[in-house]
N, C-alpha and C positions, 0 to 999 in steps of 0.2 A: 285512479286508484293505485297502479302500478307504480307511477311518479311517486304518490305519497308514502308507498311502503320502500321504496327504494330510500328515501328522504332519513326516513325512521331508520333502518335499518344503520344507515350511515354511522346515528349519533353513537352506534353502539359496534363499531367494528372498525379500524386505523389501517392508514397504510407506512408502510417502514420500509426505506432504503437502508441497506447494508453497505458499505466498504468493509468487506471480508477479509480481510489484509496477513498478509504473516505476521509482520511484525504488531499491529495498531489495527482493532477492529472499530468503526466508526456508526454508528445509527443514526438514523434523521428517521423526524414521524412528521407525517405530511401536517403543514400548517403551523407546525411547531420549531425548526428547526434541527439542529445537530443537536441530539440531548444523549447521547453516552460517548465517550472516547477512552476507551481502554486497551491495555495491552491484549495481546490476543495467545496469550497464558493460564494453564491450565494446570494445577497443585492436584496431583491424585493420592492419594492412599491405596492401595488395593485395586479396587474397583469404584470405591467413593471418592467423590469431587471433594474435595478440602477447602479450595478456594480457586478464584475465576479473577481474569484481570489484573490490575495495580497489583491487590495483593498476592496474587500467584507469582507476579511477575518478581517482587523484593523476595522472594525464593528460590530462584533460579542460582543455583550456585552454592546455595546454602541450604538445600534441605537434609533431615534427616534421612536413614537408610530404609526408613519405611513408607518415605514421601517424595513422591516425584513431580518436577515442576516441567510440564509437557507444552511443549511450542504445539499445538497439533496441523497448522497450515505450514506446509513445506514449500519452497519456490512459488506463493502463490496458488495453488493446490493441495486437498485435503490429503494429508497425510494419515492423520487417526478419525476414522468417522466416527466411531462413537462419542470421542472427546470434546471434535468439533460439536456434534449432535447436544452435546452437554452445554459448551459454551455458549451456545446459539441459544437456545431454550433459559440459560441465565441472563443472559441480554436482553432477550423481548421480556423477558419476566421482571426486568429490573426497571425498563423504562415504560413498561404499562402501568399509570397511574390508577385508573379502574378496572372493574373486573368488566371485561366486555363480552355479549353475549355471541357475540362472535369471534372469530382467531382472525392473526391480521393477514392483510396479504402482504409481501412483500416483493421489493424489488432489492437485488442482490448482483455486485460489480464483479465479474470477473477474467482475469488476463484474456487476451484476445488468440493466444493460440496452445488455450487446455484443450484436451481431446473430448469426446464425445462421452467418455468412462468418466473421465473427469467434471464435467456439464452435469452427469447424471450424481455423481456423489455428492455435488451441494445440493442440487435441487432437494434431493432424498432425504439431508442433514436439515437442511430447513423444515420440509413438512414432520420430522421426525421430531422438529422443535417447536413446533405448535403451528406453522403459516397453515392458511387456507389455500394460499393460490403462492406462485412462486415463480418468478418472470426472472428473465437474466440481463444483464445490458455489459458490454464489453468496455472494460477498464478503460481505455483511452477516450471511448466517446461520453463516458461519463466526466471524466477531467476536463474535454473540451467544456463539455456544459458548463460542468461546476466552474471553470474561471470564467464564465463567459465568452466563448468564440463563437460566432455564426455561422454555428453548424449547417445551418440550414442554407445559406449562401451558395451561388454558382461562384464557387473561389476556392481557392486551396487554404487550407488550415492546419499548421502541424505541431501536435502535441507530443511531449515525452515526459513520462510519468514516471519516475523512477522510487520505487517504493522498495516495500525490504524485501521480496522474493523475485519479483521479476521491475523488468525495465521493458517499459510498453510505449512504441512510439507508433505514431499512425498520423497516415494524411486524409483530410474530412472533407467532404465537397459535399454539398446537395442531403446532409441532414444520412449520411452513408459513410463507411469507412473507404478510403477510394486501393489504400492496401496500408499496411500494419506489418509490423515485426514483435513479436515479445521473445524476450532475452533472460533467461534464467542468471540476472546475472543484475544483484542490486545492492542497497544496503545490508543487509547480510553477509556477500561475497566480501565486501567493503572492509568488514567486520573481522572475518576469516581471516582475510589478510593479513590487517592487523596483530592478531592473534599468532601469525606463524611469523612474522617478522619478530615480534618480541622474543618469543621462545628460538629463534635459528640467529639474529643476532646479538640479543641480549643474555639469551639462557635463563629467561624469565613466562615463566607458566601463569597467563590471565585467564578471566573468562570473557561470556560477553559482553555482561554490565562494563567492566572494566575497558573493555575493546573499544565500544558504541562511545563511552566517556573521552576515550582517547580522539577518537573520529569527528565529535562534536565540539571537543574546546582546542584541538591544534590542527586536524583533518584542510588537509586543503586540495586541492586538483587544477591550481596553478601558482605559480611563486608568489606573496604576499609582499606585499611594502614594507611589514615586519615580521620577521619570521619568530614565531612562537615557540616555549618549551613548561615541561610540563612533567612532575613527577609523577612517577607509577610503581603500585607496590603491587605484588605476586610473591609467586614464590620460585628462587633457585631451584632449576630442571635438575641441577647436579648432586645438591647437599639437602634439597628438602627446606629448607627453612625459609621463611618469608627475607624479603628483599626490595628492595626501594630504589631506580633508577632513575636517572635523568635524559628527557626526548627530547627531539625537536622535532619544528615543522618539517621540513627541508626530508627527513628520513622517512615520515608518515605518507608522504606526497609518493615520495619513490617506491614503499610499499603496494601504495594503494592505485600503480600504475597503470600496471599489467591491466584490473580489473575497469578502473576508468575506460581505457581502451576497447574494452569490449563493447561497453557502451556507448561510447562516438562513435564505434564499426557500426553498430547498431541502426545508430540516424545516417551515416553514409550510407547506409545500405538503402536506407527506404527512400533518399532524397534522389537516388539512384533510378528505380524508381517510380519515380514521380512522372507524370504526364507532364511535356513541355508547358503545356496553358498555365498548369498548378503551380508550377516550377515559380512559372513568371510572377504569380500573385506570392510567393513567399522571400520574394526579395525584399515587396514590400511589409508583407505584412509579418515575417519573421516566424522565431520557433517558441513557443512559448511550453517552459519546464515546470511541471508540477512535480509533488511527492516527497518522500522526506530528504532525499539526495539533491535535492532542489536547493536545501539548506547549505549544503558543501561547499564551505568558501571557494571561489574562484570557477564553480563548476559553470557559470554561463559565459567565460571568460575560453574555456578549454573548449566548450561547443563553439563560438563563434572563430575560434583560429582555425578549426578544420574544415568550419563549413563556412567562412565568410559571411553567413547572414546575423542579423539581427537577434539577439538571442533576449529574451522576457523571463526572468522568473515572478511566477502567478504570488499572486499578493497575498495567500495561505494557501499553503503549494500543500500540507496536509491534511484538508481539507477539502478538496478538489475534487477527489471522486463520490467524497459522500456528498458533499453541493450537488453533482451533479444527478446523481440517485434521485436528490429530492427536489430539484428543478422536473426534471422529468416527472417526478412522481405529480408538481405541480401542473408544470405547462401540456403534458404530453398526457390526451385521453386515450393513445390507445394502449398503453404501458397495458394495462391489462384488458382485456376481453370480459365483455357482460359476461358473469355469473347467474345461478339462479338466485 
């Protein structure tokens, strides 16, 4: 009898993995796949939501004086809960197909060294947003899953997720993180960069859209076989008025140095370390880079000169931690604990 009410109960209650992300929020519903990906942007008015996602996002820069287009995850961490609380709550509400008689549970990714203040603000944001139950799983071992490494292996496996608030690398043995570093320090910093190099070289004022644009069509993090250039309009820091320059790769690369660097300190730090046994298993079996910095021409090229190994970037390196959300939410019974 219990089987069968448990059976019933099912057809009418979902489970949903989150990649909570700064930049890109991600949903997967079990059995279903990845079915939302949107920016992780929030258009307020006042105290009313405007708009959530894509659209919040083509605001950013351009809103009026009585709308504001709000990043609310900072560094991988809630920065506005109520906003988040909003975002979260239009998300499930967008990819709920029916009205279910139950609210779903979820499982929700996040960086590997947010504090316990931090732990408690999503979880809080979530049930604030309809979940029933609310499980956490730490960014890197969710990436492991989602590309597929055999987490569950006596062997070393080391992942580096570099997404837009933090950069999370960890080595995985035995289905456990064996030790992890997260680095406040990723596409967004990336971005930043960008941003202060045009206005201190150029004397040209962007914003982010404009920045991330620059990062993805010349952006590189080691020299190219053709080096790229690429016009960009802002506006003169000195006279106000809009303005149109011409870049190159070669100058993007040297802006975006300093910040690279932090993130190879990053994997040197943890290959560091590493237990000899694990050490020996990632000669062979290498680093494998997920996240949207994964995308960054030449960036497996810049991790294998510092660390001599084998460097992989994952075959939808953007999708990685929510794959791995909902591999778990698939393969792994005990993501949640019986309920009533």
């Amino acid at each position: 009898m219990f089987s069968l009410l448990k059976k019933f109960s099912g057809l009418f209650s979902y489970d949903i993995g989150i990649d909570l992300g700064t930049a890109n929020t991600l949903v997967y519903i079990k059995d279903q796949g990845i079915v939302l990906r949107e920016p992780s942007v929030v258009a307020m008015k006042g105290d009313k939501v405007k708009a959530v996602g894509d659209e919040a996002k083509r605001m950013l820069g351009r809103t009026p004086g009585d709308v504001v287009a709000i990043r609310p995850i900072k560094d991988g961490v809630i920065a506005d809960f109520n906003v988040t609380e909003e975002m979260l709550r239009h998300f499930i509400t967008k990819v709920s197909s029916m009205k279910r008689l139950r609210r779903p549970r979820i499982l929700i990714a996040i960086p590997s060294g947010i504090t316990e203040v931090e732990r408690r603000a999503v979880e809080d944001s979530a049930y604030q947003a309809g979940a029933r139950t609310v499980r956490l799983i730490k960014e890197p071992m969710a990436a492991a899953i989602g590309v597929g490494l055999p987490v569950d292996d006596a062997a070393g496996n080391m992942i580096v997720d570099i997404g837009g608030g933090t950069t999370e690398v960890a080595i995985i043995s035995l289905g456990g993180i064996v030790y992890s570093r997260s680095e406040r320090c990723a596409g967004d910093a990336l971005d930043e960069s960008i941003i202060h190099h045009m206005q201190t070289v150029h004397n040209l004022l962007i914003g982010e859209r404009t920045a991330e644009e620059i990062k993805v069509r010349i952006g590189s993090a080691h020299p190219l076989p053709k080096e790229l250039q690429m016009e960009v309009k802002g506006r003169d820091r000195g006279s106000g008025l809009p303005k149109t320059v011409t870049i190159r790769s070669e100058e993007i690369r040297e802006a975006l140095s300093e910040k690279l660097n932090t993130i190879v300190n990053a994997v040197r730090h943890t290959l560091d370390r590493c237990p000899p046994e694990l050490a020996a298993d990632l000669v062979d079996r290498g680093i494998v880079v997920a996240g949207g910095g994964a995308l960054l021409r030449g960036i497996d090229q810049l991790i294998h000169a510092e660390t001599h190994l084998p460097i992989h970037i994952a075959e939808d390196p953007l999708s990685a931690v929510a794959e791995g959300t909902g591999k778990s939410l698939q393969e792994r019974e005990t993501v949640f604990q019986e309920e009533d």
